[in-house]
N, CA, C, O and CB atoms as a CASP TS submission, in Angstrom:
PFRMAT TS
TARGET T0000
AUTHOR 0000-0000-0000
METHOD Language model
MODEL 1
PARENT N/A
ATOM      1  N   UNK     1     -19.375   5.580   3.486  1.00  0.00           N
ATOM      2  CA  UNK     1     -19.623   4.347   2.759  1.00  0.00           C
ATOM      3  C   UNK     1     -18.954   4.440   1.396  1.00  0.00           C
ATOM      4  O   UNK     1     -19.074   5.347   0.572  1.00  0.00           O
ATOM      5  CB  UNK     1     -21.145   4.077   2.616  1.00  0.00           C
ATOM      6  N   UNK     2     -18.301   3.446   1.325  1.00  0.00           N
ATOM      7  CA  UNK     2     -17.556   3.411  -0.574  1.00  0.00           C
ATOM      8  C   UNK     2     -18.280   2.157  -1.243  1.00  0.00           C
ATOM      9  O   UNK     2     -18.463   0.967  -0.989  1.00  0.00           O
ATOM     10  CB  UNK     2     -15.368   2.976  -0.730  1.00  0.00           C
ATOM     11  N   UNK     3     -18.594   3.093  -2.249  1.00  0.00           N
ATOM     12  CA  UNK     3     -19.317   2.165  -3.194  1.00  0.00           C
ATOM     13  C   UNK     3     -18.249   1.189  -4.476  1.00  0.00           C
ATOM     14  O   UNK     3     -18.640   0.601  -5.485  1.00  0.00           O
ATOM     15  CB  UNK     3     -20.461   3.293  -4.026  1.00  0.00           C
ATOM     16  N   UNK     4     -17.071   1.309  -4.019  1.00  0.00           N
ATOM     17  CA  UNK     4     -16.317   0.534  -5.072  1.00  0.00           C
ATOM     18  C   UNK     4     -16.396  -0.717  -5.026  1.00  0.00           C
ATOM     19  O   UNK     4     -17.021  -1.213  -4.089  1.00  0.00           O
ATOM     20  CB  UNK     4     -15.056   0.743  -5.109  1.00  0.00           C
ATOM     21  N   UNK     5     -15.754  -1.614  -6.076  1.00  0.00           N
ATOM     22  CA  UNK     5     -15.957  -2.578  -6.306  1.00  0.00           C
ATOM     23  C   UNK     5     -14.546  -3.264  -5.744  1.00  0.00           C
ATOM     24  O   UNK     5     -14.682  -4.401  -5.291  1.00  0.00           O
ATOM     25  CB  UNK     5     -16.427  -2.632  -7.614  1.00  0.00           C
ATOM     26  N   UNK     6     -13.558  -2.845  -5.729  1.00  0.00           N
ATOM     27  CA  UNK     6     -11.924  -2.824  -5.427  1.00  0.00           C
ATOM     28  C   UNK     6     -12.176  -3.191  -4.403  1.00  0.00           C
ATOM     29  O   UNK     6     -13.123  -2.571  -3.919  1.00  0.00           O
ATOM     30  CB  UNK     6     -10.937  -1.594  -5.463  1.00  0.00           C
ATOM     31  N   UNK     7     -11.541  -4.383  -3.425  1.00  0.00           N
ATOM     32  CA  UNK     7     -11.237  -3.745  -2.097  1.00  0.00           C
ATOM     33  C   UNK     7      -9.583  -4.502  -1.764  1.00  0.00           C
ATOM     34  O   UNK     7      -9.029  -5.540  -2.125  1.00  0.00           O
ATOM     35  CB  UNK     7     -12.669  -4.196  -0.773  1.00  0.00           C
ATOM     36  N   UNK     8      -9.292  -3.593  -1.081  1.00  0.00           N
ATOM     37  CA  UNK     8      -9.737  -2.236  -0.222  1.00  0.00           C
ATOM     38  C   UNK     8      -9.700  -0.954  -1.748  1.00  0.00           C
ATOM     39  O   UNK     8      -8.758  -1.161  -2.513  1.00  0.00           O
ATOM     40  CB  UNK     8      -8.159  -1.781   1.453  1.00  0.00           C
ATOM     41  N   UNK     9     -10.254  -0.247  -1.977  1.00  0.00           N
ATOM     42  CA  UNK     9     -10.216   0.804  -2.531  1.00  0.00           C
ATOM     43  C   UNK     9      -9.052   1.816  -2.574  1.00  0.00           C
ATOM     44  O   UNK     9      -8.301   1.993  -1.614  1.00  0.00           O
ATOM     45  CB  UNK     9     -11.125   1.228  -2.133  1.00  0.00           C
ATOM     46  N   UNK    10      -8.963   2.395  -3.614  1.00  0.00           N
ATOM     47  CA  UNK    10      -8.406   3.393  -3.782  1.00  0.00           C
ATOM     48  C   UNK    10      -8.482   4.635  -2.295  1.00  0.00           C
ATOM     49  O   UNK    10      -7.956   4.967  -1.232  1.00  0.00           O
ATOM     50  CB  UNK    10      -9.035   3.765  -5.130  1.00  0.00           C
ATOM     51  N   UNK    11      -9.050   4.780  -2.804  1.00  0.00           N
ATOM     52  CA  UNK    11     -10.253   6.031  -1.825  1.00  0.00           C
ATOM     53  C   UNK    11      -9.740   5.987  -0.095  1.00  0.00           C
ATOM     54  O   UNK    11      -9.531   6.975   0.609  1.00  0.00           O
ATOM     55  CB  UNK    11     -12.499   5.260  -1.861  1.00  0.00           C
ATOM     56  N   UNK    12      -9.636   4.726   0.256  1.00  0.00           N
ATOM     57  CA  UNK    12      -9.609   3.968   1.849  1.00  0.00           C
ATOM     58  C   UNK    12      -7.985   4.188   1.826  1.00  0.00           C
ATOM     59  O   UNK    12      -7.323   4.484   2.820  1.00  0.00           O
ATOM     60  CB  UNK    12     -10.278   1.911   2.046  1.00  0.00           C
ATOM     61  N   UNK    13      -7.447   3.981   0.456  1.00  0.00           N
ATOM     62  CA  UNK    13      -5.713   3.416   0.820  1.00  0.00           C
ATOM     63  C   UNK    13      -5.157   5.314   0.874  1.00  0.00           C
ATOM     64  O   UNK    13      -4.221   5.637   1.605  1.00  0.00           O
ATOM     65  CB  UNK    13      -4.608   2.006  -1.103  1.00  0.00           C
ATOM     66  N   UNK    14      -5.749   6.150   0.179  1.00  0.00           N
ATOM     67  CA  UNK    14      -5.610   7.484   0.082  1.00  0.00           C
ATOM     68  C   UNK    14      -4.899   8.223   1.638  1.00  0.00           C
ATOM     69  O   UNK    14      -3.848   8.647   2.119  1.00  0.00           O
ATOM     70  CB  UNK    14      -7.167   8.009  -0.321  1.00  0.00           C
ATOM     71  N   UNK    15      -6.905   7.904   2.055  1.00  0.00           N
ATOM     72  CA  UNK    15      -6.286   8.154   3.574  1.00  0.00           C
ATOM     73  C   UNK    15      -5.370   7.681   4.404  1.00  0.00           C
ATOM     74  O   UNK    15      -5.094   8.431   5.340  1.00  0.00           O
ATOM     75  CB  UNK    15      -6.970   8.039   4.293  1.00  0.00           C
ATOM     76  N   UNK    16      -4.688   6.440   4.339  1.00  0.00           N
ATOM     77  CA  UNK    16      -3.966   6.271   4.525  1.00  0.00           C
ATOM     78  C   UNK    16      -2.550   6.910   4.290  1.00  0.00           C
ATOM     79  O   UNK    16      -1.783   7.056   5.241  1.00  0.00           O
ATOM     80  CB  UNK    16      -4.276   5.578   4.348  1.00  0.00           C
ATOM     81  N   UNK    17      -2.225   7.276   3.061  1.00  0.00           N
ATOM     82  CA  UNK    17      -1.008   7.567   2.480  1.00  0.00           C
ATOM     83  C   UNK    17      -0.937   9.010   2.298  1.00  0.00           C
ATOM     84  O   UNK    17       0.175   9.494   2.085  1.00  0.00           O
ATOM     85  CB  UNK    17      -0.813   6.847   1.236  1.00  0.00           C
ATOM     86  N   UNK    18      -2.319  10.038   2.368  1.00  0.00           N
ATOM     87  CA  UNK    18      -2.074  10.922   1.817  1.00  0.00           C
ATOM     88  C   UNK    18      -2.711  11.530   0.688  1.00  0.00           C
ATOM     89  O   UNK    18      -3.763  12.165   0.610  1.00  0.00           O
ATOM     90  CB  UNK    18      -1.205  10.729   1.700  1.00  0.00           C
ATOM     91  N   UNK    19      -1.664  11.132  -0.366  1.00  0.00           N
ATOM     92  CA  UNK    19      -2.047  11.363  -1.870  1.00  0.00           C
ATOM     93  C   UNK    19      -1.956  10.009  -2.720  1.00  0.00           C
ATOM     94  O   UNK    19      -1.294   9.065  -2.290  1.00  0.00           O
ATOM     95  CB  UNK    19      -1.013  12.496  -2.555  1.00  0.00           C
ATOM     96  N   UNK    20      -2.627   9.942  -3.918  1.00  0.00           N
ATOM     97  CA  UNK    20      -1.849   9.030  -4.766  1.00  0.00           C
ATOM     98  C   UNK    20      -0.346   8.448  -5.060  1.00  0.00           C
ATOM     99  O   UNK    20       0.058   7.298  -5.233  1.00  0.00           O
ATOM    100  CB  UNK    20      -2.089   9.435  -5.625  1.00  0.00           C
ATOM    101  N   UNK    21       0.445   9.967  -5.043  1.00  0.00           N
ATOM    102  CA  UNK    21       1.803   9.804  -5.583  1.00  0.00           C
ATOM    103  C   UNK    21       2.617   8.961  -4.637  1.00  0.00           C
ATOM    104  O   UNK    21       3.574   8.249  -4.943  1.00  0.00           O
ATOM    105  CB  UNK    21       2.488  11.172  -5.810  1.00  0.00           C
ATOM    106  N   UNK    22       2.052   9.162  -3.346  1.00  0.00           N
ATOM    107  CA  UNK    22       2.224   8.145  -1.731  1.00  0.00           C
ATOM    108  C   UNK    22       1.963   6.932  -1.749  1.00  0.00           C
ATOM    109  O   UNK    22       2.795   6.163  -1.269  1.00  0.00           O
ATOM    110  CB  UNK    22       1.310   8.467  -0.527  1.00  0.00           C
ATOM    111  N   UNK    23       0.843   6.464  -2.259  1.00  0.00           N
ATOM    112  CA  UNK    23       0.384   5.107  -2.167  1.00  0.00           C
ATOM    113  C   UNK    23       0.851   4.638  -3.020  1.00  0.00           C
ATOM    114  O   UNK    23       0.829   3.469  -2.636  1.00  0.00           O
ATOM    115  CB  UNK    23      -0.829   4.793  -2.148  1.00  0.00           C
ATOM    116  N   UNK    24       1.477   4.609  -4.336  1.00  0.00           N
ATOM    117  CA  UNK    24       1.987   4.225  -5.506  1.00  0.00           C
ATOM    118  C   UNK    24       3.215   4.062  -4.936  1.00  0.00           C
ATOM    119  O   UNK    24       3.445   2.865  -4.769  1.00  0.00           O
ATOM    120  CB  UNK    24       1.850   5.101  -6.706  1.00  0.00           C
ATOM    121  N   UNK    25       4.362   4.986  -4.458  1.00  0.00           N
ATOM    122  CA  UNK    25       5.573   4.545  -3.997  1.00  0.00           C
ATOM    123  C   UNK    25       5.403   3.674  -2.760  1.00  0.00           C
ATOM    124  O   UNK    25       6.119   2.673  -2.779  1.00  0.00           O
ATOM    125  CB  UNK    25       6.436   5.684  -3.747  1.00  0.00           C
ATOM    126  N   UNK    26       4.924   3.761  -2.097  1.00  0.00           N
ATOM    127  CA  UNK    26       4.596   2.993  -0.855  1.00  0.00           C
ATOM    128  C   UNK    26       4.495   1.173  -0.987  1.00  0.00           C
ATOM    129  O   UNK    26       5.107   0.268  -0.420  1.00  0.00           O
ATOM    130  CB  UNK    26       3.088   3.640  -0.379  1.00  0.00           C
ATOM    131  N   UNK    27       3.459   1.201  -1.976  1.00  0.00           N
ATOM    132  CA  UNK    27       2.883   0.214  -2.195  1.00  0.00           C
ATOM    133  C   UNK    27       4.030  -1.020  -3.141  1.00  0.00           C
ATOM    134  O   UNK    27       4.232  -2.231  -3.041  1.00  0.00           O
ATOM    135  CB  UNK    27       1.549   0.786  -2.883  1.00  0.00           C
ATOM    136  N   UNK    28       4.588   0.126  -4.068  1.00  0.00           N
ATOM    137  CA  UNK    28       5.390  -0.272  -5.287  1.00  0.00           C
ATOM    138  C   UNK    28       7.176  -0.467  -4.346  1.00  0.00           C
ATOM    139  O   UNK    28       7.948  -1.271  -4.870  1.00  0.00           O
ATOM    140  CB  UNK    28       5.237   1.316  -6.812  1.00  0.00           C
ATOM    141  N   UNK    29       7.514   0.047  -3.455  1.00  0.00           N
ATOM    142  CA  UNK    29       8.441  -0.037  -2.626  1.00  0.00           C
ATOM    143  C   UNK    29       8.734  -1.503  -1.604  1.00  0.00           C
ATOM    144  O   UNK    29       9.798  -2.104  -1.450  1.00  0.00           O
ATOM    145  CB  UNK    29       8.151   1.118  -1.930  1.00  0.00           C
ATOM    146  N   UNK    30       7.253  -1.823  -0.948  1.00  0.00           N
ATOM    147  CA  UNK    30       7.031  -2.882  -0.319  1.00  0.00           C
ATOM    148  C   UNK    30       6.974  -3.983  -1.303  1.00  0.00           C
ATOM    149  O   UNK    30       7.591  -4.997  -0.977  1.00  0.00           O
ATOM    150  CB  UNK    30       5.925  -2.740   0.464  1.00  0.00           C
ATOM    151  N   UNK    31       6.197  -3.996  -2.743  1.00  0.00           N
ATOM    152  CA  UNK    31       6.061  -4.780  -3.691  1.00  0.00           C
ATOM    153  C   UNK    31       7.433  -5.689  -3.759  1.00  0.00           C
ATOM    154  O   UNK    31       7.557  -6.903  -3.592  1.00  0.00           O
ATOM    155  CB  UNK    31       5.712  -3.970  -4.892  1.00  0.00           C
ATOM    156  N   UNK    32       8.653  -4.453  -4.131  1.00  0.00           N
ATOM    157  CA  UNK    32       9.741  -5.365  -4.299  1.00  0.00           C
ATOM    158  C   UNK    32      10.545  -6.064  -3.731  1.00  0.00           C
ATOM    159  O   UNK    32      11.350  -6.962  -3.976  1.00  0.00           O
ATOM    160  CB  UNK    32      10.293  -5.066  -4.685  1.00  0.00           C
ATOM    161  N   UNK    33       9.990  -5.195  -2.519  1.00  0.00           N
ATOM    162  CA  UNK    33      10.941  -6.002  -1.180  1.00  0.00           C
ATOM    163  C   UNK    33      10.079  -7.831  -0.884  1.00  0.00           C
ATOM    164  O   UNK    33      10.492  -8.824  -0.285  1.00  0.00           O
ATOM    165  CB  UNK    33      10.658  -4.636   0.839  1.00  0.00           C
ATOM    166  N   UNK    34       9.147  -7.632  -1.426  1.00  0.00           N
ATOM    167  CA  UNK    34       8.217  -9.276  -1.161  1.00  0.00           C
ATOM    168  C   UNK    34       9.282  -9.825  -2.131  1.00  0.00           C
ATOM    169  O   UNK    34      10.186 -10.551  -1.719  1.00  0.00           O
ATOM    170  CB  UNK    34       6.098  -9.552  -1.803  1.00  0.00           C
ATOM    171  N   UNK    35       9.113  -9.318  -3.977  1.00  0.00           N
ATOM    172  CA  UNK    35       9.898  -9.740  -4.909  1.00  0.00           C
ATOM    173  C   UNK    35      11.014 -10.198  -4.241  1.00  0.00           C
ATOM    174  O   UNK    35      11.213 -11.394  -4.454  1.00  0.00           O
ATOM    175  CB  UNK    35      10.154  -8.820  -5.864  1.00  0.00           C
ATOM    176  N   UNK    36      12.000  -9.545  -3.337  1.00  0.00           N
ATOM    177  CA  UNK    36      13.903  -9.464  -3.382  1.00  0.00           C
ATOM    178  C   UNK    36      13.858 -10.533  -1.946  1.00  0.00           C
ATOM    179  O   UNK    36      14.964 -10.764  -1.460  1.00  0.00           O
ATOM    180  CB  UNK    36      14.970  -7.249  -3.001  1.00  0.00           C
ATOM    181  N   UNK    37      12.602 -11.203  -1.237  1.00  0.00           N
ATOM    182  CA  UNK    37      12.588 -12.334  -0.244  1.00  0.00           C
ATOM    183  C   UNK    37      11.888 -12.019   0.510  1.00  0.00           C
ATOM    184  O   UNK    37      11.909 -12.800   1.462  1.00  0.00           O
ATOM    185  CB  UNK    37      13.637 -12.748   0.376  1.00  0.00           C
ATOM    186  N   UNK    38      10.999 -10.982   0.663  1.00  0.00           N
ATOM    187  CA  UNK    38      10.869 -10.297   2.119  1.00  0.00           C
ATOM    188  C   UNK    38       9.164 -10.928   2.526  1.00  0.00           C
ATOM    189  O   UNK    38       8.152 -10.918   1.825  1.00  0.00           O
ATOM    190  CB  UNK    38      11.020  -8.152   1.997  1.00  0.00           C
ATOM    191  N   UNK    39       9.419 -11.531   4.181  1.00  0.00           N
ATOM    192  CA  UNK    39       8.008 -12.526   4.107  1.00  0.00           C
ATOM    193  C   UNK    39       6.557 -11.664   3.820  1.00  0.00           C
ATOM    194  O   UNK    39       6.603 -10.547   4.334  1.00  0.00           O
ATOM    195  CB  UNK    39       7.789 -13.383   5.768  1.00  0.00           C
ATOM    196  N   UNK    40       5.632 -11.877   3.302  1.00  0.00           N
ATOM    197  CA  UNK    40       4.666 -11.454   3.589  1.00  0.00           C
ATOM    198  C   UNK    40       3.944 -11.117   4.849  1.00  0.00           C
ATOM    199  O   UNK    40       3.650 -11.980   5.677  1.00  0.00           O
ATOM    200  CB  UNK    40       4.252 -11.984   3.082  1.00  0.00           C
ATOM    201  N   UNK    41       3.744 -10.215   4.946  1.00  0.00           N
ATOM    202  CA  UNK    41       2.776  -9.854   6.757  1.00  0.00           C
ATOM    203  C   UNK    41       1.470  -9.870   6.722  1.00  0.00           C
ATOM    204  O   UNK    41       0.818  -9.701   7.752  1.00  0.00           O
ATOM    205  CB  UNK    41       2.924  -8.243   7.520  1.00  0.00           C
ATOM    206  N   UNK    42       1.031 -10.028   5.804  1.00  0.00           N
ATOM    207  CA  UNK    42      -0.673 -10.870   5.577  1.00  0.00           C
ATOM    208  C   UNK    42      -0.771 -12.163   5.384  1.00  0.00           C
ATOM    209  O   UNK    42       0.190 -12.792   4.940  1.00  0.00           O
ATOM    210  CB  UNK    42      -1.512 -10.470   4.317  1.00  0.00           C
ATOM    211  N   UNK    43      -1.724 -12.645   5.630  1.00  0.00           N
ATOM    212  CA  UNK    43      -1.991 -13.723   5.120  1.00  0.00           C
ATOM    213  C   UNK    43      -3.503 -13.642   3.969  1.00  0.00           C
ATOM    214  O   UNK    43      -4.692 -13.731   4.275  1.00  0.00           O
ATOM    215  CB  UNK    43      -2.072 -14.648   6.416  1.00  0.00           C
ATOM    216  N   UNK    44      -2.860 -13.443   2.595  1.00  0.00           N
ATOM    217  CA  UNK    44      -4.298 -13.686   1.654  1.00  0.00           C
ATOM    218  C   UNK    44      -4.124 -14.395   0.483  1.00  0.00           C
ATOM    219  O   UNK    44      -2.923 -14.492   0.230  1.00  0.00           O
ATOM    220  CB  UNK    44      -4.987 -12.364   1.134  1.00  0.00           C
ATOM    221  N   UNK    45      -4.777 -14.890  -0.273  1.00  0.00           N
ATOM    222  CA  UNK    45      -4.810 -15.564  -1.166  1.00  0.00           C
ATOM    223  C   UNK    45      -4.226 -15.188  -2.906  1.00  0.00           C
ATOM    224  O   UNK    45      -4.806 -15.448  -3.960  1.00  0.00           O
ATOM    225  CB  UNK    45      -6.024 -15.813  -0.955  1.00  0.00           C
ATOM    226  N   UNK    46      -2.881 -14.493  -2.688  1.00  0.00           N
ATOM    227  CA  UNK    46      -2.670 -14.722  -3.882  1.00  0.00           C
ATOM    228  C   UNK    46      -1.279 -14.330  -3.632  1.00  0.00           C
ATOM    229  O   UNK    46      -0.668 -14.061  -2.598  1.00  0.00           O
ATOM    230  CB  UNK    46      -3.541 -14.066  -4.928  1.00  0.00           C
ATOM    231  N   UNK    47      -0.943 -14.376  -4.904  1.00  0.00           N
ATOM    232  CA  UNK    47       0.913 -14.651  -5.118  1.00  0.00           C
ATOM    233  C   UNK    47       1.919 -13.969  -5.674  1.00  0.00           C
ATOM    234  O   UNK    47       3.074 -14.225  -6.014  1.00  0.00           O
ATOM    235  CB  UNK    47       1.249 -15.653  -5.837  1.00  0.00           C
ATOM    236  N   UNK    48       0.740 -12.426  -5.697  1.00  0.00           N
ATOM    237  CA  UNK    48       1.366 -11.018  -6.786  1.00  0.00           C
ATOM    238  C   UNK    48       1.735 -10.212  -5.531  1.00  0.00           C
ATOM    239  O   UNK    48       1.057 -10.132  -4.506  1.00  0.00           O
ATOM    240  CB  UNK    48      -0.019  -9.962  -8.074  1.00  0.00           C
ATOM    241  N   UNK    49       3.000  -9.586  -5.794  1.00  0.00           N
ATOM    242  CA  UNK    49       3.827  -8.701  -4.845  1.00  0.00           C
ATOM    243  C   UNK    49       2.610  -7.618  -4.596  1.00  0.00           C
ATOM    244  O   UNK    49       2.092  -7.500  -3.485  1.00  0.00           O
ATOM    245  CB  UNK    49       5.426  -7.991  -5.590  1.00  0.00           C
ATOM    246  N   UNK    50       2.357  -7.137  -5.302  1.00  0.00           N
ATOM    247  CA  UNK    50       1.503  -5.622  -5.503  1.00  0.00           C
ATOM    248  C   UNK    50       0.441  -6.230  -4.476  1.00  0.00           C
ATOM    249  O   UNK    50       0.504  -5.803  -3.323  1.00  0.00           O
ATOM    250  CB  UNK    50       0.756  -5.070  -7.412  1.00  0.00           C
ATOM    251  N   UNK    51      -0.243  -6.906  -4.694  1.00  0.00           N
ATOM    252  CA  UNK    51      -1.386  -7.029  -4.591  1.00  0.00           C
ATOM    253  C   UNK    51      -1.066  -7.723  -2.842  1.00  0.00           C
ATOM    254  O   UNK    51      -2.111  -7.618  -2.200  1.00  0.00           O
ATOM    255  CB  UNK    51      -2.125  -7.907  -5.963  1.00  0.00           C
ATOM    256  N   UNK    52      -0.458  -8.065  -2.389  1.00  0.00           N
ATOM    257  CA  UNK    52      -0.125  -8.354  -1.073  1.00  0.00           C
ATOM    258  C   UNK    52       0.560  -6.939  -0.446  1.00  0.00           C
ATOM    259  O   UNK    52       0.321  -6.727   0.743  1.00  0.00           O
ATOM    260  CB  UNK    52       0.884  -9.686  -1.055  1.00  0.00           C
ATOM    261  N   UNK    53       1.195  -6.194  -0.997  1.00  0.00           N
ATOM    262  CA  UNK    53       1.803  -5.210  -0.270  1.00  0.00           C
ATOM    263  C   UNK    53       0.427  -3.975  -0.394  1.00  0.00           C
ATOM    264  O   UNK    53       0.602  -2.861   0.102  1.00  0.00           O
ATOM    265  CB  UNK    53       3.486  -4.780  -1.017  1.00  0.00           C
ATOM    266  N   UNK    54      -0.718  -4.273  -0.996  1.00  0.00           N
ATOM    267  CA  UNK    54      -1.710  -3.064  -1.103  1.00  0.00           C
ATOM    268  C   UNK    54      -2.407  -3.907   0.081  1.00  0.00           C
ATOM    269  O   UNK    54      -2.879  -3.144   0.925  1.00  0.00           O
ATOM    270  CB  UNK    54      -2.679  -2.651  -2.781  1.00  0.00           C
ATOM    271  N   UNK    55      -2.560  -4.987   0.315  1.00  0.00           N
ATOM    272  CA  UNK    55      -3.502  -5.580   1.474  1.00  0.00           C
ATOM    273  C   UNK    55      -2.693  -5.432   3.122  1.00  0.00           C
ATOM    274  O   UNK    55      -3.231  -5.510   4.226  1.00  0.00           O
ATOM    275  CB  UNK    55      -3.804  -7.447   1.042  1.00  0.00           C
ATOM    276  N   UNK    56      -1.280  -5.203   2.793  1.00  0.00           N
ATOM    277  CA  UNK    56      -0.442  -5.017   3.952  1.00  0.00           C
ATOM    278  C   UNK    56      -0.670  -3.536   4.868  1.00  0.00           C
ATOM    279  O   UNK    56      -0.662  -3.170   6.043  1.00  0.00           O
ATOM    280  CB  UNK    56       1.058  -5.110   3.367  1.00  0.00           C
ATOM    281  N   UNK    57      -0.923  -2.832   3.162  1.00  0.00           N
ATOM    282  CA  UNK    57      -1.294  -1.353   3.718  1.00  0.00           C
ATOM    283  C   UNK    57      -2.595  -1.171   4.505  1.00  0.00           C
ATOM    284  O   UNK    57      -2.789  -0.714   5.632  1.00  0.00           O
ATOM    285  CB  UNK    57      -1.421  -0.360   2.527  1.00  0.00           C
ATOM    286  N   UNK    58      -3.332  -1.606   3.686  1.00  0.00           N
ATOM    287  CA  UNK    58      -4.896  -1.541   4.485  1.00  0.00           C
ATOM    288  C   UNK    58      -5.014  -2.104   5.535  1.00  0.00           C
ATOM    289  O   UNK    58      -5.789  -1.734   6.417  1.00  0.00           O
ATOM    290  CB  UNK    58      -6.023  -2.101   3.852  1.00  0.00           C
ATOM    291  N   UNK    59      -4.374  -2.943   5.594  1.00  0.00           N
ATOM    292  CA  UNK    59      -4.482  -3.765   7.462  1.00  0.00           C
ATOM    293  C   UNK    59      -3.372  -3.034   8.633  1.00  0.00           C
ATOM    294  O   UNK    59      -3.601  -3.198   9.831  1.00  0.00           O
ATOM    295  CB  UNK    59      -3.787  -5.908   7.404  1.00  0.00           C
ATOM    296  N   UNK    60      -2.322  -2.328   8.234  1.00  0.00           N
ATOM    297  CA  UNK    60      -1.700  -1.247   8.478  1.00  0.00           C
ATOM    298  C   UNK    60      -0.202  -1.776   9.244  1.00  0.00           C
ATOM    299  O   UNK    60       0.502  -1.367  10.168  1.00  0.00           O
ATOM    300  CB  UNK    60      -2.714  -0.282   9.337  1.00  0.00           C
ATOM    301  N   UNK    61      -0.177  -3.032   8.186  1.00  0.00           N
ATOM    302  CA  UNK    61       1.222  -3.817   8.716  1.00  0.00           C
ATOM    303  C   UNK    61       2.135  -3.055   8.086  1.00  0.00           C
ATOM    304  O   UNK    61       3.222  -3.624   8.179  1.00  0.00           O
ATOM    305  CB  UNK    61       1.469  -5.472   8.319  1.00  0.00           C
ATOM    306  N   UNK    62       2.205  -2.263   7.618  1.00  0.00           N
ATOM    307  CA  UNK    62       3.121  -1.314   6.541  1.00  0.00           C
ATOM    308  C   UNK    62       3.458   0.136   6.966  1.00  0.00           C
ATOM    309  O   UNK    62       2.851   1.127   6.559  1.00  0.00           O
ATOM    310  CB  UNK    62       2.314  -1.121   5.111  1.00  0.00           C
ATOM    311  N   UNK    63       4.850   0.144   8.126  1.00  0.00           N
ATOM    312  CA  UNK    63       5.481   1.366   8.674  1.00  0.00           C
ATOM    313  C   UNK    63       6.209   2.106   7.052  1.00  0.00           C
ATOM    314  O   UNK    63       6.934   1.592   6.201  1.00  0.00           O
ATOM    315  CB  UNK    63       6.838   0.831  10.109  1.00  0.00           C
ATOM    316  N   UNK    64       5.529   3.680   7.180  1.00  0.00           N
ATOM    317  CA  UNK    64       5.937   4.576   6.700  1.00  0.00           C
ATOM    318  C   UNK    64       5.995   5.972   7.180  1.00  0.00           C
ATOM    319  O   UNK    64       5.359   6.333   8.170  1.00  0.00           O
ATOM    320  CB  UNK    64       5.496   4.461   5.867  1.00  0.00           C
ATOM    321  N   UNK    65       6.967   6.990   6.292  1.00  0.00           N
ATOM    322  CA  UNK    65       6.962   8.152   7.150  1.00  0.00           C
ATOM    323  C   UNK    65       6.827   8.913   5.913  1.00  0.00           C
ATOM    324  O   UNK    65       7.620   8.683   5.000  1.00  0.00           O
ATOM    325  CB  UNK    65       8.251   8.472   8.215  1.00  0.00           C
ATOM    326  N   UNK    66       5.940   9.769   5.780  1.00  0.00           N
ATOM    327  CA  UNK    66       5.530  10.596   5.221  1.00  0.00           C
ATOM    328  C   UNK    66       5.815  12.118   5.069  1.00  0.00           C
ATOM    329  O   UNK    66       5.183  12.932   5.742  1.00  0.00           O
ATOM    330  CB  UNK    66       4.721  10.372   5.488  1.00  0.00           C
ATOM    331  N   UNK    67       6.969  12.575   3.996  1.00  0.00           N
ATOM    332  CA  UNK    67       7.939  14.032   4.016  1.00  0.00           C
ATOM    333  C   UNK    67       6.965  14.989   3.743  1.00  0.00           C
ATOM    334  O   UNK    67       5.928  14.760   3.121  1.00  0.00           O
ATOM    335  CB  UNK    67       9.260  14.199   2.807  1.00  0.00           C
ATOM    336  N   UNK    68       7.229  15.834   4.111  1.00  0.00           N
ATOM    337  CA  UNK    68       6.036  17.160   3.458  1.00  0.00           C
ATOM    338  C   UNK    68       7.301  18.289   3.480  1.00  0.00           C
ATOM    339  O   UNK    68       7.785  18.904   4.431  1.00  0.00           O
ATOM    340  CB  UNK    68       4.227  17.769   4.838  1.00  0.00           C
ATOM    341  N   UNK    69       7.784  18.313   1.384  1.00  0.00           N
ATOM    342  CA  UNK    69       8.266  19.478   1.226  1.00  0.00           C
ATOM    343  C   UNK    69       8.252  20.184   0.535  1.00  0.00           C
ATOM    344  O   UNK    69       8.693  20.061  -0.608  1.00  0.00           O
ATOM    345  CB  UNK    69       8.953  19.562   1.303  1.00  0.00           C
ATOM    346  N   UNK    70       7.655  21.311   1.080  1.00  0.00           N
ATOM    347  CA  UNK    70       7.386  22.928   0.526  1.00  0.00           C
ATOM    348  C   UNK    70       8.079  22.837  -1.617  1.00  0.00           C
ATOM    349  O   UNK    70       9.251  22.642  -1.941  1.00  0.00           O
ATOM    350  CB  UNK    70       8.907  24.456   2.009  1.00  0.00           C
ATOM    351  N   UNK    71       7.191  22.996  -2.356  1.00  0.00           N
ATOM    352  CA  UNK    71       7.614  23.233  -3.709  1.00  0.00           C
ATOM    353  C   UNK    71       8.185  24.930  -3.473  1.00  0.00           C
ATOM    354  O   UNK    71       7.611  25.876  -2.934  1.00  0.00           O
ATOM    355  CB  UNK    71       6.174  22.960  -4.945  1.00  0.00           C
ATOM    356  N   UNK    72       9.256  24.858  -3.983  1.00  0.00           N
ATOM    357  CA  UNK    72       9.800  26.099  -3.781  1.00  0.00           C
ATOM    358  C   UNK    72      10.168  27.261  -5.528  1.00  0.00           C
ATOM    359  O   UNK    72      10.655  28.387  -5.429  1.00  0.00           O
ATOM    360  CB  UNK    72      11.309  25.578  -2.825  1.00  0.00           C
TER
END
């Protein structure tokens, strides 16, 4: 159970992505592509890139691939 006030939450979009540093590029990546024409794949009520490409994630219209490399 998440007690936040956000939704979808931080916390929910995590698992999704990983880590923070994931969901921030992820999110901020799709953002601009709405910005540069690209249709929305939700349908919700508002008109901010961010905020449609964080609702894209949580509903899981949003293909990504996730690198895992070794700090050397």
């Amino acid at each position: 159970m998440n007690n936040s006030m956000i939704n979808p939450s931080v916390v929910d979009l995590k698992k999704k992505t990983g880590d923070r540093y994931s969901l921030v590029v992820i999110t901020s990546k799709r953002a601009r592509q709405i910005i540069a024409g690209d249709k929305p794949l939700v349908d919700i009520d508002s008109n901010k890139a961010l905020t449609i490409a964080i609702n894209e994630l949580d509903q899981d219209k949003v293909n990504f691939n996730l690198v895992n490399e070794g700090i050397k």
